[in-house]
C-alpha positions as CSV (number, residue, x, y, z in Angstrom):
1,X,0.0,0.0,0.0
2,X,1.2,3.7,-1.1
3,X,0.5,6.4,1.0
4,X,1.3,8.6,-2.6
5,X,-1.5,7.8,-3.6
6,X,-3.9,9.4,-1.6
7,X,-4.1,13.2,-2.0
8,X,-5.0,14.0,2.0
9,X,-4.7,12.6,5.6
10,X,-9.0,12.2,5.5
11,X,-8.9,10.2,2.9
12,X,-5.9,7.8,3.5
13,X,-7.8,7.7,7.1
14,X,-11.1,6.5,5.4
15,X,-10.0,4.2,3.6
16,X,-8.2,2.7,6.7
17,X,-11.4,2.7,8.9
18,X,-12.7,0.8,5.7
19,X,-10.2,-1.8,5.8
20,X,-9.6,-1.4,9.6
21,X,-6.1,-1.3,9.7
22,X,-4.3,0.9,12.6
23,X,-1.8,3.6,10.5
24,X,0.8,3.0,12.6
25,X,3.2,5.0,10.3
26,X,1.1,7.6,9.9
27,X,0.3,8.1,13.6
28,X,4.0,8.1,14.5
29,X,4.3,10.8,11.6
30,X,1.4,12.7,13.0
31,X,2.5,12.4,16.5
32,X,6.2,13.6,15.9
33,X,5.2,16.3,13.8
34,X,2.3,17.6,15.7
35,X,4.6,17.2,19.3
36,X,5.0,19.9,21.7
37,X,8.6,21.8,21.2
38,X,11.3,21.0,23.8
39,X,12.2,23.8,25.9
40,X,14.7,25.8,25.3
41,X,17.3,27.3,27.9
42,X,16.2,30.9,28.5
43,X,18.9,33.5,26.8
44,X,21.1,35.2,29.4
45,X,20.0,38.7,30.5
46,X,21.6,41.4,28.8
47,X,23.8,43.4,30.2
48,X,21.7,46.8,30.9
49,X,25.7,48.8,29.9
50,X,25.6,47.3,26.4
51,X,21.6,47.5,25.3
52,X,22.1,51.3,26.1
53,X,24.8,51.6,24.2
54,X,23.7,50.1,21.0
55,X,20.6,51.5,21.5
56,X,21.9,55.2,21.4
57,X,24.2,54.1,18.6
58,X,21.1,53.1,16.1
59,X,19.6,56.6,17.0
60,X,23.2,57.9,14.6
61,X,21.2,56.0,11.6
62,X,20.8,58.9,8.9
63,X,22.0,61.6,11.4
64,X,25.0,63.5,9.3
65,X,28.4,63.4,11.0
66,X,28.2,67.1,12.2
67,X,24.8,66.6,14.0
68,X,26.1,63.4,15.7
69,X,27.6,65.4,18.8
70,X,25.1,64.9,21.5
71,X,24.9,60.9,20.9
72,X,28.7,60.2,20.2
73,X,29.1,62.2,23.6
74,X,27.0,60.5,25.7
75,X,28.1,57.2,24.0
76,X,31.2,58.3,25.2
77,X,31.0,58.9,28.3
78,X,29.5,55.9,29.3
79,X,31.9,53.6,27.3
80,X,35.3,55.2,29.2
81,X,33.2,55.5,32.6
82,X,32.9,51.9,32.6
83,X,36.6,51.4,31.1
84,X,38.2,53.4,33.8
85,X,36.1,50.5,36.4
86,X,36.7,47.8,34.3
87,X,40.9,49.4,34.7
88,X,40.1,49.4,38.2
89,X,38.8,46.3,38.6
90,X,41.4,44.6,36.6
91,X,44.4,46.4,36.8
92,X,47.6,44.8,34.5
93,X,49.8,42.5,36.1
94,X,53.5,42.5,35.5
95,X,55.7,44.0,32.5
96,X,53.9,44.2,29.2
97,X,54.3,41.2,27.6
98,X,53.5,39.8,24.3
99,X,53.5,36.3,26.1
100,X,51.7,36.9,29.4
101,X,51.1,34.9,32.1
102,X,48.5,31.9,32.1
103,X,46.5,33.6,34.9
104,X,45.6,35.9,32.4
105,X,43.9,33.7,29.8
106,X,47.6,34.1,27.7
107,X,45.9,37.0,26.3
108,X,48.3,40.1,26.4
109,X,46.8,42.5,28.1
110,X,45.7,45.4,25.5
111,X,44.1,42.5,23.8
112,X,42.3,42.0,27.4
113,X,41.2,46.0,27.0
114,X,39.9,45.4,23.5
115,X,37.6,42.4,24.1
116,X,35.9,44.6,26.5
117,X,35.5,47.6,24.5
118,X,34.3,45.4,21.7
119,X,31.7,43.5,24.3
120,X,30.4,46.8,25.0
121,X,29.6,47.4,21.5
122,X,28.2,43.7,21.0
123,X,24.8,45.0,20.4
124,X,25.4,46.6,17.3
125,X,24.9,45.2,13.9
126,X,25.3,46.7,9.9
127,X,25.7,49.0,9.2
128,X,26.4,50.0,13.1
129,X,30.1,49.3,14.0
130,X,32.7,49.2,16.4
131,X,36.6,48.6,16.3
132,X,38.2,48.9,19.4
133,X,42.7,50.3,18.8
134,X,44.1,49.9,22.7
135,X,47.5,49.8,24.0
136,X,49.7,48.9,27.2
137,X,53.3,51.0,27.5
138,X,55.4,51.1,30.3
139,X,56.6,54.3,31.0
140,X,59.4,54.7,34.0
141,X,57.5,53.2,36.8
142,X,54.5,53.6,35.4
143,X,52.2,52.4,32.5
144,X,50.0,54.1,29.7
145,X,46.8,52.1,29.0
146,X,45.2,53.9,25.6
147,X,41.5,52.9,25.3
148,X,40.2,54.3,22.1
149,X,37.7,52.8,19.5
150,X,36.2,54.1,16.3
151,X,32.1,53.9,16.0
152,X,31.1,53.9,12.5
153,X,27.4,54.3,11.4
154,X,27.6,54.0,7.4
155,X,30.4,53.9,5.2
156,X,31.4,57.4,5.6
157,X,30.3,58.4,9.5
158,X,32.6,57.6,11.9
159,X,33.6,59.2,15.0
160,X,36.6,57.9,16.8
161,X,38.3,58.7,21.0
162,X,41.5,57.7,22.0
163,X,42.0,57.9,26.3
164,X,44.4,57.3,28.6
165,X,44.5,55.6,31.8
166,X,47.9,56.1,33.8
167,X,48.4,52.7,35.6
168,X,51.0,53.5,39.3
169,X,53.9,51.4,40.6
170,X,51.4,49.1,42.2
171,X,49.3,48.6,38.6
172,X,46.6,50.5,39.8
173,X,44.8,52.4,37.7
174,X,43.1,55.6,37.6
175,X,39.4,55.6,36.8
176,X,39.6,58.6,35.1
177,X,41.4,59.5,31.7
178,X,44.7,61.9,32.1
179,X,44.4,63.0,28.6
180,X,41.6,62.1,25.7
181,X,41.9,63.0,21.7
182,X,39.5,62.5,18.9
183,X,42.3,62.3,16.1
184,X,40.3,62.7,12.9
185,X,36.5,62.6,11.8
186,X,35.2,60.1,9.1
187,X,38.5,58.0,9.3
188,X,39.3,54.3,11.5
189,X,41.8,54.8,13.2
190,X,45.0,52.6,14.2
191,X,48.0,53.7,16.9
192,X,52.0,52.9,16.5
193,X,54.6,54.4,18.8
194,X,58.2,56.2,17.4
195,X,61.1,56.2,20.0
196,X,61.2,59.5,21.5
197,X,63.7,61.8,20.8
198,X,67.0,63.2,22.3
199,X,65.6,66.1,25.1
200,X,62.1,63.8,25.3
201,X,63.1,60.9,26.8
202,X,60.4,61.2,29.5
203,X,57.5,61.8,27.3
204,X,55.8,59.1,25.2
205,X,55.3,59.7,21.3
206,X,53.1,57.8,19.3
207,X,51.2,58.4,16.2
208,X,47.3,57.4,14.9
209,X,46.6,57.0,11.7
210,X,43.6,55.9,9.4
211,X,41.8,56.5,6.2
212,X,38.1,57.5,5.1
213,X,36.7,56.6,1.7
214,X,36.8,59.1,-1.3
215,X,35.0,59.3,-4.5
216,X,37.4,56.8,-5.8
217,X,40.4,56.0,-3.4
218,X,40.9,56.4,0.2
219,X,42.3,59.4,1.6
220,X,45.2,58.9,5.1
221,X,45.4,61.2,7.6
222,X,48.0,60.9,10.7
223,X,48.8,63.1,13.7
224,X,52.0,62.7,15.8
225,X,51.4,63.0,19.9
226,X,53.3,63.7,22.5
227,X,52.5,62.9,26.3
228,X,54.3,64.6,29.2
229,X,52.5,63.3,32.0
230,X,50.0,66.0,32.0
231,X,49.3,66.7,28.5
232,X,48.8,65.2,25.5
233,X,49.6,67.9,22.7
234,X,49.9,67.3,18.9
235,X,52.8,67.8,17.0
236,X,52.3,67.3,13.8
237,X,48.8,66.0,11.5
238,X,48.6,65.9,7.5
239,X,44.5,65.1,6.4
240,X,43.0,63.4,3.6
241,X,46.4,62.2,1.9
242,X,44.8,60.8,-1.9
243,X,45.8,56.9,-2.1
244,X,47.9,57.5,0.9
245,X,49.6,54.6,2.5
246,X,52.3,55.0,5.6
247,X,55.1,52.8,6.7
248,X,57.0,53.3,9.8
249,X,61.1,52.7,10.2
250,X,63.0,53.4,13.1
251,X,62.6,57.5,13.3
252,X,61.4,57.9,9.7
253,X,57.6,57.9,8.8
254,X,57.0,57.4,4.9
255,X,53.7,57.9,2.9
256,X,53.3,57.2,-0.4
257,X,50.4,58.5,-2.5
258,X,49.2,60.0,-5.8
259,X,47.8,63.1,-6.6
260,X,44.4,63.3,-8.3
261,X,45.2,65.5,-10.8
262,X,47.7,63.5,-12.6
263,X,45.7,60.2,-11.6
264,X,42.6,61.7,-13.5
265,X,45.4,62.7,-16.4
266,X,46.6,59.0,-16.6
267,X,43.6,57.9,-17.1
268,X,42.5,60.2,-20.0
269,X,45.0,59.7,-21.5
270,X,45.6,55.7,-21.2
271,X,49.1,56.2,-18.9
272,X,50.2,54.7,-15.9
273,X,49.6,56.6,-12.6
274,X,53.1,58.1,-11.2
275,X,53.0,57.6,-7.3
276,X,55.0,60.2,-4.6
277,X,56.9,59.8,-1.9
278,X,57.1,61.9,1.2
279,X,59.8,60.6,3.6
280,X,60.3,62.4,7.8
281,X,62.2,62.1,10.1
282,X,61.7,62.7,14.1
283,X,63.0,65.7,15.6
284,X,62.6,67.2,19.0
285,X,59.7,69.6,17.1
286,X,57.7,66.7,15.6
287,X,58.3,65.5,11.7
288,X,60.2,67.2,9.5
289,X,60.3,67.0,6.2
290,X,63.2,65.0,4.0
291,X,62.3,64.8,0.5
292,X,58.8,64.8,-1.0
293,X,59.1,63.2,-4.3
């Protein structure tokens, strides 16, 4: 017998009354189909930190960059409150190492700093995003903890914050920033410290960097800092480099790019791009200039 061959349940059942055979197939079917759903372990309760955060972050959709003020502020605030008691709470143990101790998870801990920025941000989803750019430097008996991130809201928006946290002697920490920056608008943004030089021994340089999109090819922009102790104060920035990618050596930052101009040239008239060079060096004023070629 062929269950195909009937076109519904009624009349396959019908046919069994007729020839009074129990279905037992079909019951089973019916009964696993038709059985009550297994319950499912309830979802953890969300933390009350993160829901507020993502939830002023998808108030940004289709708000311009220069009218995002009063939600990147307050989305803020609340992110490096909580940092500077999350510092607290877990203050860094030992030397900065890129192989830490196994009490720590292995994880080095900047990485450590990031995971929680990026948990805080683990409510969002497209085009809402997060990247969390942290860092761990001794610095004489101390340590500089940088807690930045760079909040992105569509593929031009962004609005980025670097802090940071002085760790004492003891590796406690602060719960307030000593110093906070907000680099560039509309770029990521990414962190890499230059050896200090002769006369700055005691201060920490370091620059960020990061591109936006363009009409056609991403434009760099990167600042050089300086950090005393009290202040953090900028030394040197170029913006919106066209094509512009950066390399770091020693002392000497390089960035090679191409100009528009002769990009949109090239390719009227069918000839290959020609890309520049702009080569500096450290100096106890900032960068200065080598060649630009």
């Amino acid at each position: 017998m062929s269950c195909r061959r009937y076109t519904t349940i009624g009349t396959f059942l019908a046919r069994v009354r007729r020839w009074r055979v129990i279905p037992v197939l079909v019951l089973t079917c019916a009964a696993s189909a038709w059985a009550a759903p297994k319950n499912k372990k309830a979802a953890p309760p969300q933390d009350p930190l993160v829901k507020q955060v993502g939830d002023l972050a998808r108030q940004l959709w289709g708000v311009p960059l220069d009218e995002s003020g009063p939600l990147t502020s307050q989305i803020e605030k609340l992110v490096l409150d909580h940092m500077g008691q999350w510092l607290q709470a877990h203050p860094p143990a030992g030397e900065p190492s890129p192989s830490p101790p196994a009490s720590t998870g292995g994880q080095p801990y900047e990485v450590q700093v990031r995971r929680e920025i990026e948990r805080l941000f683990s409510d969002l989803r497209p085009p809402l995003y997060a990247d969390g750019e942290t860092f761990d430097r001794p610095w004489g008996q101390r340590r500089l903890i940088g807690v930045g991130y760079t909040l992105g809201w569509s593929d031009y928006d962004r609005a980025n914050v670097m802090a940071l946290f002085e760790a004492g002697a003891g590796g406690a920490v602060a719960a307030q920033p000593v110093a906070v920056t907000h680099f560039v608008p509309d770029t990521n943004m990414y962190q890499r410290f230059l050896p200090s030089p002769p006369g700055h021994e005691a201060e920490l340089w370091f620059m960020l960097y990061g591109t936006r999109l363009g009409k056609s090819h991403p434009r760099l922009s990167a600042g050089l800092y300086a950090f005393d102790g009290k202040t953090l104060q900028e030394l040197w920035k170029t913006i919106d480099v066209f094509d512009g990618k950066i390399t770091f050596a020693g002392d000497r930052v390089v960035i090679n790019y191409l100009k528009e101009r002769e990009l949109a040239h090239a390719i009227a008239t069918h000839t290959p791009a020609v890309r520049h060079e702009a080569a500096y060096h450290l100096s106890p004023k900032g960068l200065e200039l080598e060649y630009d070629r």
